[in-house]
SEDOLUM-39037 format. One record per atom (N, C-alpha, C): x, y, z. Coordinates in pm, whole numbers, plus 50000, padded with zeros to 5 digits. Each point is the difference from the previous one (the first is absolute). Layout:
N
XYZ;...
//
This chain:
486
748483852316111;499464989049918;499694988250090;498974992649993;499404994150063;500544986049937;499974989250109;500574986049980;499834993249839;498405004449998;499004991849880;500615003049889;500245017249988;500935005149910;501215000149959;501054992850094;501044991350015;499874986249917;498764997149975;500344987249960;499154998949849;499795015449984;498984999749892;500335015349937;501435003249904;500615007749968;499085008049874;499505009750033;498815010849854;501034998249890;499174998049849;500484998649883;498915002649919;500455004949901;498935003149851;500324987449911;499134999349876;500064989949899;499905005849901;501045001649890;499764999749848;500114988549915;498955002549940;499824987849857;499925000949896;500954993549922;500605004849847;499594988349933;498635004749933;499524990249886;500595008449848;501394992949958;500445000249871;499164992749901;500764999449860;499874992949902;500424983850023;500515000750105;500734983749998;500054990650152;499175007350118;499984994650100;499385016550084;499044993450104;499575005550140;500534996250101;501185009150069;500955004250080;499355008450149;500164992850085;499555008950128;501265001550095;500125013650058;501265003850089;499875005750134;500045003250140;500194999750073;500785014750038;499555009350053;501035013550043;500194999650134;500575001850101;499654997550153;500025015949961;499995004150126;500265019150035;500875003050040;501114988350040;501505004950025;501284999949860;498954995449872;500624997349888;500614992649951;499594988050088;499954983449922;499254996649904;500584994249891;499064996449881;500004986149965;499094988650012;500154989249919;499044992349921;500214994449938;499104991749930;499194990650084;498924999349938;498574989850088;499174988549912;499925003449866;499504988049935;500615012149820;499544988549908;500634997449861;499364993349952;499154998949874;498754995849903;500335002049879;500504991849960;500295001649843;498695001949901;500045011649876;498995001349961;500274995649791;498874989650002;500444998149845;499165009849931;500765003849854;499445006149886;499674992349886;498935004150000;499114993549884;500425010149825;499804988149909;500305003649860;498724995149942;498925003450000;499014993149898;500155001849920;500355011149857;500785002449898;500965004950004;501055001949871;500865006849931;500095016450119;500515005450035;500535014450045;498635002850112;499314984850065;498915002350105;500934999550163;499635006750058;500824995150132;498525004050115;499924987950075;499105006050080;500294995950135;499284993750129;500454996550119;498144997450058;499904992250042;498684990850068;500085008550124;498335010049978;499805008750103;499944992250142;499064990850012;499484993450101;501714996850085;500834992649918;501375002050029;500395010150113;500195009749905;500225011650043;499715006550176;498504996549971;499465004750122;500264986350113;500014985849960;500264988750106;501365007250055;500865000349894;501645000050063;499735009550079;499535015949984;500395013150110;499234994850123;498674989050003;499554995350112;500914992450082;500344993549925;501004990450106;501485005150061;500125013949879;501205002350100;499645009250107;498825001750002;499495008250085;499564993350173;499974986549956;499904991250139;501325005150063;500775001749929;501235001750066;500295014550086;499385005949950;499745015050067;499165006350149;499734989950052;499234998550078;500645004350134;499465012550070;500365007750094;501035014649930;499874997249878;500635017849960;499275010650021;501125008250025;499575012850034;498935008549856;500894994349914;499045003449840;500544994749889;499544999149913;500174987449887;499725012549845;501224999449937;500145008649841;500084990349914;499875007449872;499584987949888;500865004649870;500774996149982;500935003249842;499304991949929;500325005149865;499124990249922;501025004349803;499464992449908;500605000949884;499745019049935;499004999850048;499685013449913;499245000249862;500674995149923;499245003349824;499334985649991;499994990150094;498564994249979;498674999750015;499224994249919;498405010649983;499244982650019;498715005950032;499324989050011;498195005650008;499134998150020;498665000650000;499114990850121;498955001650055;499774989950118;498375006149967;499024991050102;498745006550024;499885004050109;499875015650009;499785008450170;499044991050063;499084994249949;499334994450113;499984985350065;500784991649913;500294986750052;501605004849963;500835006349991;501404998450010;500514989249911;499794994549928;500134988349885;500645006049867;501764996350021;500105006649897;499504997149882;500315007749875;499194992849887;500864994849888;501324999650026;501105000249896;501244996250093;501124990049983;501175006250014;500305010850031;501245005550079;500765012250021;500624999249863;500205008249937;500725004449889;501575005950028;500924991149998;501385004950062;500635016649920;500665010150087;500755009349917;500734995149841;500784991149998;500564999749892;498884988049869;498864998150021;499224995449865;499855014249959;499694992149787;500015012849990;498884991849871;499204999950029;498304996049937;499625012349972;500065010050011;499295014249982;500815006549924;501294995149936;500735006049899;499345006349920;499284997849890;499644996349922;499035019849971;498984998550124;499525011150090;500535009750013;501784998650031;500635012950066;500805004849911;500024989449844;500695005249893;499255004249917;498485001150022;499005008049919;499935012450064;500234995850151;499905018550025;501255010849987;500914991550005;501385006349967;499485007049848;499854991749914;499955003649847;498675012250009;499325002150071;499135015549975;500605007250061;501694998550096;500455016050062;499624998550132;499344989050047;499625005350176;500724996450135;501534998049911;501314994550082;500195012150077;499905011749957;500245014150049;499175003550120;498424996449972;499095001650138;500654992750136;500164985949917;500394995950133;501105001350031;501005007149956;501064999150038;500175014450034;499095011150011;500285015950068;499034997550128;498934986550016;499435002450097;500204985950092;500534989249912;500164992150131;501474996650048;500925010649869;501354998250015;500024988049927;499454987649967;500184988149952;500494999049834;500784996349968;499594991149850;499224992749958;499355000849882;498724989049967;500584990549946;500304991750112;500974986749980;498864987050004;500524990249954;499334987849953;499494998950140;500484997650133;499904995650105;499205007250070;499445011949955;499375011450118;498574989950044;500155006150152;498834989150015;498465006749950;500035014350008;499135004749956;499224991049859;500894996749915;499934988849864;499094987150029;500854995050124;499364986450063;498315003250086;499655009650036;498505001650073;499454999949885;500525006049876;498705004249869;499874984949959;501254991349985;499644988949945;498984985950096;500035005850122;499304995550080;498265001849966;500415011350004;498405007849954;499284997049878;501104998249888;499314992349884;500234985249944;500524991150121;500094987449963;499554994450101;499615002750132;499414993550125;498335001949986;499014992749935;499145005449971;499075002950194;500504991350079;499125005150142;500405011150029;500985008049994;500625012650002;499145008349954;499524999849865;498725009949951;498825002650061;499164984150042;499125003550054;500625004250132;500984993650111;499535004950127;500175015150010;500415005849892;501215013249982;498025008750013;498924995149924;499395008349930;498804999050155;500314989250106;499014997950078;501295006650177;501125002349896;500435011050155;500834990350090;500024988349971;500154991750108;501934998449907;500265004149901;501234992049963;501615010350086;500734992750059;501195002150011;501204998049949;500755013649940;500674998649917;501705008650055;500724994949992;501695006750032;501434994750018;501035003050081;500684989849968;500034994850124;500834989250031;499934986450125;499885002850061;500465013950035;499725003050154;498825003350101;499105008449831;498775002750088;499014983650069;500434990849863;499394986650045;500194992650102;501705003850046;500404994250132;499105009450172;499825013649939;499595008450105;498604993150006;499535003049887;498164999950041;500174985450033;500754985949941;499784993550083;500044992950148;500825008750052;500844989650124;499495010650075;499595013049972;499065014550102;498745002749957;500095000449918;499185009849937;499635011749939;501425004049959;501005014749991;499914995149843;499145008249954;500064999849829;500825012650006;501445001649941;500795006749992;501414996449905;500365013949933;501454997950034;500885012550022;500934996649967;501075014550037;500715006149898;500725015149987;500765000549909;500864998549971;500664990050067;501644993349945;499254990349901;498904990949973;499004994949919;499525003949884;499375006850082;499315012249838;500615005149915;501215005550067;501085007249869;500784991149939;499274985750012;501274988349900;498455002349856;498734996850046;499014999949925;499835006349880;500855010049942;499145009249888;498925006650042;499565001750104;498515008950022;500065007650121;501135000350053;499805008850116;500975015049951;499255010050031;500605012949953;501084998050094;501445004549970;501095002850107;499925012650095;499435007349941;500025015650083;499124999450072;498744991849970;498625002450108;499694989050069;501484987949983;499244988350100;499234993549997;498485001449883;499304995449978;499764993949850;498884989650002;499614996649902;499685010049813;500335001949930;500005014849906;498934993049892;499425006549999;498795001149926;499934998949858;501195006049965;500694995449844;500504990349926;500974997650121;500224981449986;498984991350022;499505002750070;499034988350023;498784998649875;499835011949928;499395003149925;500624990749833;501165002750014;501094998549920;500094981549967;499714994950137;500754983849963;498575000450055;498865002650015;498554995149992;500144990250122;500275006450145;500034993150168;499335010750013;498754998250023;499065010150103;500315002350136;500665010550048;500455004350060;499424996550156;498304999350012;499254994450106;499954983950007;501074994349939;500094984850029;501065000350071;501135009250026;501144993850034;499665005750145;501244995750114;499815002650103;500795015250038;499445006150119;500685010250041;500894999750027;500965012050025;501734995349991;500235009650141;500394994050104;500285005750106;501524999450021;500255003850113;501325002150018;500554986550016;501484997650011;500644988550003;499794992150144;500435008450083;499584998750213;498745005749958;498944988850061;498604999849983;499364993450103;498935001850047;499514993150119;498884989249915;500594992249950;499044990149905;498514991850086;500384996150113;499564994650085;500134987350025;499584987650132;500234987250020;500044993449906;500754992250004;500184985149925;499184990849994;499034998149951;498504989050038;500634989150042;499234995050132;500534990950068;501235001350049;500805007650086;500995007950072;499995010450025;500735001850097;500025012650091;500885011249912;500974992349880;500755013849997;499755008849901;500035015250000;500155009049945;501115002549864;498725001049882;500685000449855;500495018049965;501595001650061;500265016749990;500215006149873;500444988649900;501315008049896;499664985849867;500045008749896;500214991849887;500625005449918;501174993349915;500965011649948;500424988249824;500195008849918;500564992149875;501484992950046;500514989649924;501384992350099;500705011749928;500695001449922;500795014649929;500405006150098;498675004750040;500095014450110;500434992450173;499294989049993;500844993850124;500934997350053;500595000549883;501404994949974;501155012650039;499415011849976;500315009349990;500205005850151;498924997250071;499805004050142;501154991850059;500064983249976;501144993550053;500705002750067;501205005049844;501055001049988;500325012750048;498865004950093;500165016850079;500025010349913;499484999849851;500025013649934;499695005250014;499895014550088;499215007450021;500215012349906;500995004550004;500695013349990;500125004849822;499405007849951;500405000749803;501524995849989;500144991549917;501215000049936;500364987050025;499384990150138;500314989550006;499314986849954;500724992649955;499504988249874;500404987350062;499064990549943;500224985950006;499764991749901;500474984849986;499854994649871;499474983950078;499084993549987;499504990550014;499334992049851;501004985350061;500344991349877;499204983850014;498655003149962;499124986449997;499844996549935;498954994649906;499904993049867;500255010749920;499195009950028;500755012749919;500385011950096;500595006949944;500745013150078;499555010849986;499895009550112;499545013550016;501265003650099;500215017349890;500985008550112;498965014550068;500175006150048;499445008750071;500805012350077;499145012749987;501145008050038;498975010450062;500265005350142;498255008750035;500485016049937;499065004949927;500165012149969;499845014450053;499194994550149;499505016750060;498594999249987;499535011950033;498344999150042;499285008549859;500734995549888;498905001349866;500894995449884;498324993449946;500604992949885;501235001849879;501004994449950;501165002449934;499324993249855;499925003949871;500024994049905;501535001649919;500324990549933;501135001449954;499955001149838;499234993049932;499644997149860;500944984049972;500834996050101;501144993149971;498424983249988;500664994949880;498994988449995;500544991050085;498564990050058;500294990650108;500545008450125;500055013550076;500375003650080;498145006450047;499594997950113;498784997550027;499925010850135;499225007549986;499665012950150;499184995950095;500014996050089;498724987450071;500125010150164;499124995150082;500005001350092;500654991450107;501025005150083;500674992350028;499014997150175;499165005650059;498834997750090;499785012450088;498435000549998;499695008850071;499374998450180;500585007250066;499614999750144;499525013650040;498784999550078;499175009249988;499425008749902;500585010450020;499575006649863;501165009249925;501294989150035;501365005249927;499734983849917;500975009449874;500324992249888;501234997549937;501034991150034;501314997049953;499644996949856;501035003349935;499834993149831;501394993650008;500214991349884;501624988849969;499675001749855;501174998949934;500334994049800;500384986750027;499294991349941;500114983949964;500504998049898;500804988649918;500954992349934;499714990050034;499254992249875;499934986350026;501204989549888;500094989650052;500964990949867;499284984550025;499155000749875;499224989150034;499944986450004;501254991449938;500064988750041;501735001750118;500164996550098;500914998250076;500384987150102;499384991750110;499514989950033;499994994349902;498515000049938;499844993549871;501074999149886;500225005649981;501314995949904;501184989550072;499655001750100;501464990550047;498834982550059;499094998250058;499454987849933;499654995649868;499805008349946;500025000949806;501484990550006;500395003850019;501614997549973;499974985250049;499544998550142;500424991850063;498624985749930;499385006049963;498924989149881;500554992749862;501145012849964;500864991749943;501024985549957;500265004050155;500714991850033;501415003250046;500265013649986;501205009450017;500804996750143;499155000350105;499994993150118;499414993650090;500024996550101;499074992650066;500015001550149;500885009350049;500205004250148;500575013850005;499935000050145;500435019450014;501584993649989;500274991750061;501245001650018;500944999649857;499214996949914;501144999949843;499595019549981;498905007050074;500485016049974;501015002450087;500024996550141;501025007150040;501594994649949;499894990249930;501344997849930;500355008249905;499595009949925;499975008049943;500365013550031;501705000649925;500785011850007;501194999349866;500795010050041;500705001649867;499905011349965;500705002449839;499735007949933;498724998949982;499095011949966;498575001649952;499814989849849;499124997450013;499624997449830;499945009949894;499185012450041;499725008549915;501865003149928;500905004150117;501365002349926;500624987349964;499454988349979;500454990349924;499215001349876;499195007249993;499375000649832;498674990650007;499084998350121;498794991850003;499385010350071;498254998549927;499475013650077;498704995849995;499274999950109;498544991949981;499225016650041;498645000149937;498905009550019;498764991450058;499805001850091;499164994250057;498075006849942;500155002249904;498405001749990;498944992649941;500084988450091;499194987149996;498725007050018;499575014550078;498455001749950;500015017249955;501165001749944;500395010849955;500745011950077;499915010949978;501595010450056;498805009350082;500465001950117;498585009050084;500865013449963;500705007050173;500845014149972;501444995849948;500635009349940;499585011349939;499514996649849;499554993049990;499594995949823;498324998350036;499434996250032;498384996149995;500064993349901;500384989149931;500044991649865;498944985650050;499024998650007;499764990350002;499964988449884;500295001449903;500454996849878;501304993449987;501125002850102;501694996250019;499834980750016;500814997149947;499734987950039;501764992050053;500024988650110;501355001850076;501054993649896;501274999749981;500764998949924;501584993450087;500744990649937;501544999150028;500325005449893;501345006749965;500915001749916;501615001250049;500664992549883;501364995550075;499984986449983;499584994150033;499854982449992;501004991749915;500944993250042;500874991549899;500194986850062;500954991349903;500514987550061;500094998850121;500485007950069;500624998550142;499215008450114;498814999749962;499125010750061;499264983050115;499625003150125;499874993250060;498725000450075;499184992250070;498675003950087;500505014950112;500954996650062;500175007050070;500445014749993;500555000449867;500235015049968;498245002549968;499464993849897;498685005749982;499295004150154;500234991950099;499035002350115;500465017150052;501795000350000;500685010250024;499235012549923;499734995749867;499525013149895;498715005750105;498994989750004;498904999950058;500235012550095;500784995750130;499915009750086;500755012650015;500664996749885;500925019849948;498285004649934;499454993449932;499085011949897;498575000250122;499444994350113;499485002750057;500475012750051;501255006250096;500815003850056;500395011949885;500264999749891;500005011949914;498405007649939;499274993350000;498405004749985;500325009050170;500044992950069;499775009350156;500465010049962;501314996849997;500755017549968;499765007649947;499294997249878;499425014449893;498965003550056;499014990250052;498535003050067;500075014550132;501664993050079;500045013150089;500955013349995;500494996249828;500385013449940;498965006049922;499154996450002;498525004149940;499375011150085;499974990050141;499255007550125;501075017350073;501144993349979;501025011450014;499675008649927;499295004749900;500235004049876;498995016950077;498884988250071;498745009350058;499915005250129;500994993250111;500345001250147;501495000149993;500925003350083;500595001750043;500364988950084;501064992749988;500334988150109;500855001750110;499304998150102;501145002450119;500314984050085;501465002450031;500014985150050;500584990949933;499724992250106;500264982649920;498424992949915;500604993849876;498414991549993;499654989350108;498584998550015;500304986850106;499144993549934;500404989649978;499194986649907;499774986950099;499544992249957;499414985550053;499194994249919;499984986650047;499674988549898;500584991649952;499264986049959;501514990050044;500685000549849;499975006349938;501155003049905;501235006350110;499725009350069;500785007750076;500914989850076;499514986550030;500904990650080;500794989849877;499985002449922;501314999149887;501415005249993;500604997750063;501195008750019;500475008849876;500134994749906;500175005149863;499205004449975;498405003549992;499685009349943;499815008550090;499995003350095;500275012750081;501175004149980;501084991649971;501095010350004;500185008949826;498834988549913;500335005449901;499205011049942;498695002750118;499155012549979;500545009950045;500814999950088;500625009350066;501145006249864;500704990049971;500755007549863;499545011249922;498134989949933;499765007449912;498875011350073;499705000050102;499465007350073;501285016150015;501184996750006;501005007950028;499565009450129;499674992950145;499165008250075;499904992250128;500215000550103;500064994550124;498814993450049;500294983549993;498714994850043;499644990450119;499225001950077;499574990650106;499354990649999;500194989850051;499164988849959;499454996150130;498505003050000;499344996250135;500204985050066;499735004150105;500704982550085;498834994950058;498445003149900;498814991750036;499684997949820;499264987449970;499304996849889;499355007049961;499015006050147;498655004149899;500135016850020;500385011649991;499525012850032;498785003149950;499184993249901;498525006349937;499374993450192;500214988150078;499414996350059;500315009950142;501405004850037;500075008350051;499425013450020;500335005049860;499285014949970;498044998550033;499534991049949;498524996450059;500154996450202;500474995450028;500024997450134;500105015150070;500715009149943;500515014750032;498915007449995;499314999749849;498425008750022;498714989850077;500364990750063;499094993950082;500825002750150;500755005250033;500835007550071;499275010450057;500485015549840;499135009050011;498384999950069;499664988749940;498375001650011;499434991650116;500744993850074;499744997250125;500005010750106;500735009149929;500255011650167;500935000750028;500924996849979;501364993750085;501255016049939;499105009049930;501045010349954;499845003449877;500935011849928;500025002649848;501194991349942;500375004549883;501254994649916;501615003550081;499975011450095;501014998550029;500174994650163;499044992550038;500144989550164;500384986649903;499864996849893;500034985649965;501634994150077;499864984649983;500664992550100;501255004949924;501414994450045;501315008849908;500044986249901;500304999049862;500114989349965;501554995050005;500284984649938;500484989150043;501545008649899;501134997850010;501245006349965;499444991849856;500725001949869;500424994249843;500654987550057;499914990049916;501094990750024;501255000849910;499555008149854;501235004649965;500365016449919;500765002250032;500765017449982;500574997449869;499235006149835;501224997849921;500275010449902;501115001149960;500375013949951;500914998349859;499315007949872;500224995349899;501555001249932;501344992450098;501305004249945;500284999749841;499434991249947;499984997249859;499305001049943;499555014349971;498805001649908;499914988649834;499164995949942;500324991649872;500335013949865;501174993249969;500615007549871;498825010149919;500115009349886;499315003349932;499844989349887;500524997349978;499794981949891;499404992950021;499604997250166;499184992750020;499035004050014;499175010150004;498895010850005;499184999849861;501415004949871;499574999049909;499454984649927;500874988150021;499554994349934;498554994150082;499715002350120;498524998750054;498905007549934;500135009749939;499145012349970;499554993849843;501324993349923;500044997349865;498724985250011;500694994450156;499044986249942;498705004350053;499235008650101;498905007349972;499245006549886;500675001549967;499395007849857;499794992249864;500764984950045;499394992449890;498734987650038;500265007250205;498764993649988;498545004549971;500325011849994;498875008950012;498814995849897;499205000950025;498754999049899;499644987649925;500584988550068;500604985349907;498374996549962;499065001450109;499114992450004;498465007349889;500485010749983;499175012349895;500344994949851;501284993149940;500524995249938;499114991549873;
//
């Protein structure tokens, strides 16, 4: 190694544009990982159950964290996944807002198609439920409420998919996406990888608007205006997944952001389970092998605990980490967190969140306590859901700054009843992207990656929670169920 190279150590860049901030990270090749810049991203409410995010946004923030990238070996792109958006192929101008995963404006749409029976199509061919949220829902409503969408659609020029292809074609020129992507959509067949002709037929997305779906390690090409090479674009889910080193069937992780996804890789073909809210996705493809994972989502988590903290419940981390004791739930207080309804194992979007228990002597701080037992008990069923379809081997390994709560890690671990690690970096979706920008630099396959960083904590469930306390969780579920159908 030459002096210059002494003073100028090779590293990849992954960048994790979430729902709530654009995150850029740093891999060296000896398996140093750190953070490089942080962009907080706001969400927009123009109506009632609208959630969207300011494209132009979107694309400034991944620019600027991209100044920061400057001299990588190659640069990957995580991204939300089930957000959809529309642009014009030929001036790149989007034409709408990004439409975030959890709006659900197309309800309305996906409960007319439910009611003729065509929950079944999509659910033998994209594995999906015809859930309020499918983004497949969100392109049709694009298509019939964006009126420039029609014409540019009818003159060839319109681009239509979710964020990612908008981030590719813009910053390369790589109109694309991948199938850790596609299989969140409703329209990508699971068995053939591709776009299915039925669905698309089905939720009325012409199949020649959306972009091609290549592999996950992709040779996208330069970065306009920089030297570096765009290798890898991956859904955060599945990034997350790479992280935390899952390689192997049977091994799972649980990552805890505004909302929560668990994950478990299944082997090299698709697993359907029938189990609702338990989801068959592609967990990413390299070359022309195809890993599959079962997903479990629990959809308010993060969010529920600033919910909380909007309250007024608290006002610093440090009144969570004061928080221990007996549980709440076995004091007879039991919160359900389905502030935007119950994802796995219920699919209820209808549930609405609930305390029960509440008396004289009931206090902010037990409520905050409820808060993070019923986040932490949603997990648990979500990855007795996924158990249900894989086989778990291992420890879970979770992250997310719920995870730096002392109490509720120790109290997922209870109801988890199952040995869990708690990664000793913030971001693994930003990791696991840095890893397939790894891959796709050259630098090796999945098993040269750098060794990762030890857990910061080992925990093991001595006290599983009573059967009493199980049951009366299950009881206050079930009266939340359906509040909002009511």
């Amino acid at each position: 190694m030459d002096e210059e190279e002494d003073h100028h150590p090779r590293f990849v860049v992954g960048i994790h544009q979430s729902d709530a901030a654009t995150r850029a990270h740093q891999l060296f090749l000896d398996g140093e990982f750190q953070p490089m810049a942080s962009l907080e991203l706001r969400t927009l409410q123009p109506r009632p159950g609208w959630l969207e995010h300011d494209a132009a946004q979107l694309l400034a923030d991944l620019r600027q964290c991209l100044d920061y990238a400057q001299g990588a070996d190659a640069v990957a792109l995580a991204h939300q996944g089930d957000a959809v958006m529309a642009w014009n192929g030929a001036t790149g101008e989007p034409l709408c807002n990004a439409i975030a995963g959890m709006d659900l404006r197309a309800r309305a749409h996906g409960a007319a198609l439910s009611a003729e029976g065509a929950g079944a199509l999509v659910t033998g061919r994209a594995g999906l439920p015809l859930d309020p949220g499918l983004p497949a829902l969100k392109l049709r409503w694009i298509l019939d409420h964006v009126p420039e969408a029609g014409l540019l659609a009818r003159d060839g020029r319109l681009r239509l998919g979710t964020v990612d292809a908008f981030f590719l074609d813009r910053l390369c020129g790589s109109y694309a996406s991948d199938p850790t992507t596609a299989s969140r959509t409703g329209l990508m067949n699971l068995d053939t990888g591709q776009w299915d002709t039925e669905l698309c037929r089905l939720f009325g997305v012409p199949a020649e608007l959306l972009p091609p779906i290549v592999a996950t390690v992709h040779e996208h090409g330069t970065i306009r205006g920089t030297r570096l090479p765009l290798t890898a674009s991956v859904a955060q889910p599945q990034a997350a997944l790479m992280g935390h080193g899952c390689h192997a069937p049977g091994e799972s992780c649980m990552s805890f952001g505004a909302s929560a996804f668990s994950l478990v890789v299944a082997g090299e073909a698709p697993v359907c389970t029938g189990e609702p809210g338990v989801l068959p996705t592609v967990a990413w493809k390299l070359g022309a092998r195809t890993a599959y994972a079962l997903e479990a989502r629990v959809l308010p988590a993060g969010s529920a605990l600033e919910w909380a903290r909007s309250l007024g419940l608290f006002s610093s981390v440090h009144e969570l980490r004061a928080i221990g004791g007996t549980s709440a739930l076995e004091r007879g207080l039991v919160f359900v967190p389905a502030l935007s309804g119950l994802a796995s194992p219920y699919g209820d979007r209808d549930a609405a969140g609930l305390w029960l228990g509440m008396g004289p002597d009931t206090r902010a701080a037990d409520l905050l306590q409820a808060v993070l037992e019923g986040v932490a008990l949603c997990a648990a069923e979500a990855l007795d859901a996924l158990s249900r379809g894989a086989r778990l081997q291992g420890c879970v390994r979770v992250d997310g700054a719920l995870t730096l709560v002392p109490y509720f890690r120790e109290f997922l671990c209870r109801a988890l009843g199952r040995c869990v690690t708690v990664a000793s970096t913030a971001d693994l979706t930003g990791l696991g992207c840095a890893q397939f920008a790894f891959v796709g630099a050259g630098h090796g396959p999945l098993e040269t990656l750098p060794p990762l960083p030890p857990p910061d904590h080992v925990l093991q469930p001595d006290e599983p929670l009573p059967p009493r306390s199980r049951a009366r969780f299950a009881t206050a579920v079930e009266r939340a169920r359906g509040w909002r159908a009511l």
